[in-house]
C-alpha positions in Angstrom: 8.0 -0.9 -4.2 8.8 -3.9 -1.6 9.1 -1.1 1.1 6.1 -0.4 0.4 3.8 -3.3 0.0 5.2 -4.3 3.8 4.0 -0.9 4.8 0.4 -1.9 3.6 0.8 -5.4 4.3 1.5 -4.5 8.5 -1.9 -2.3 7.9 -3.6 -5.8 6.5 -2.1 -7.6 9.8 -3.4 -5.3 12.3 -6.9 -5.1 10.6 -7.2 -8.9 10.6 -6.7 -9.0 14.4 -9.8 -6.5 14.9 -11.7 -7.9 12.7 -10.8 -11.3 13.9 -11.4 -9.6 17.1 -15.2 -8.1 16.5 -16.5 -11.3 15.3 -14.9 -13.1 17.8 -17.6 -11.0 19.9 -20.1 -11.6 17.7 -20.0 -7.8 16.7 -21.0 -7.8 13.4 -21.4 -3.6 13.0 -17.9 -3.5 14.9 -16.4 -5.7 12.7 -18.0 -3.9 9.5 -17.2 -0.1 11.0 -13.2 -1.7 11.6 -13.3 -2.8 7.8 -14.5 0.7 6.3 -11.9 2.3 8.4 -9.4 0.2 7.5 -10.3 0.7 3.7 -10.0 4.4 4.1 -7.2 4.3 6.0 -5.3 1.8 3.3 -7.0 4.9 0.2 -5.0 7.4 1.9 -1.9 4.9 2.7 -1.3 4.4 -0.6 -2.2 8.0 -1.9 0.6 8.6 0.4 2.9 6.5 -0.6 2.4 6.9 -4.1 3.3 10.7 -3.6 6.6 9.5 -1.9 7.3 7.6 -5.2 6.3 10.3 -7.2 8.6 12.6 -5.4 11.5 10.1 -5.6 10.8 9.4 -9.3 10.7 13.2 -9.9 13.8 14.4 -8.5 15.6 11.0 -9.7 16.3 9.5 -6.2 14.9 6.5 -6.5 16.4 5.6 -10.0 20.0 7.1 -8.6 19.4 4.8 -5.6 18.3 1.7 -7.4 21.5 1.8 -10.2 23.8 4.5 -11.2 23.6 2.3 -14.9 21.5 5.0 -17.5 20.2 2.0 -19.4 18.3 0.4 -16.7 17.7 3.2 -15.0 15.8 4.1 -19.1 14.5 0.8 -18.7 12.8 1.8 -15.1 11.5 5.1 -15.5 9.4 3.2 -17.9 7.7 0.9 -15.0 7.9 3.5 -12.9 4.8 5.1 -13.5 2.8 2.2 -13.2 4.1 1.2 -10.1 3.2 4.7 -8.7 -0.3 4.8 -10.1 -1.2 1.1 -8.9 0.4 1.9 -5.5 -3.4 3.0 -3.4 -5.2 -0.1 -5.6 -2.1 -2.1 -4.4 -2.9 -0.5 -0.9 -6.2 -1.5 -1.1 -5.8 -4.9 -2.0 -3.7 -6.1 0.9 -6.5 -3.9 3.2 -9.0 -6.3 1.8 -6.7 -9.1 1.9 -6.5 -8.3 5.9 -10.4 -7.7 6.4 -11.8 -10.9 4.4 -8.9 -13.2 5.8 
């Protein structure tokens, strides 16, 4: 989950730079086209992402990796899911985080 919020989080860097970038022109349309893309981009980042956790939750990689331990691996599967579903609002949020900085 780490892994992953730097993966959005270097998406949330680069977008502050061009948005810092089109106001810096006074582009106000460039700087409000970068954002939408940026938002769409960060959607299908973490829809992407969360199917990478999905996968790794499914075929017990990511549990086997984590621990070898079946109690908190039990304790884990129950997190798991929650982690996987937030992951594109998670996505989303560093995006914004990026664009309104």
């Amino acid at each position: 989950w780490l892994l992953c919020s730097f993966i959005c989080d270097a998406l949330a860097a680069a977008s502050q730079g061009l948005v810092a970038d089109a106001l810096g022109r006074n582009s106000q349309e460039d700087a409000r086209e970068v954002s939408i893309t940026v938002f769409v981009y960060s959607i299908i980042l973490g829809l992407i992402l969360s199917a990478g956790l999905w996968l790794g939750d499914s075929t017990n990689f990511l549990l086997d990796l984590f621990t070898k331990d079946a109690a908190t691996q039990k304790e884990l599967e129950e997190i798991l899911a929650i982690i996987i579903l937030a992951q594109p609002l998670n996505s989303l949020v560093f995006a914004a985080d990026g664009v309104l900085q």
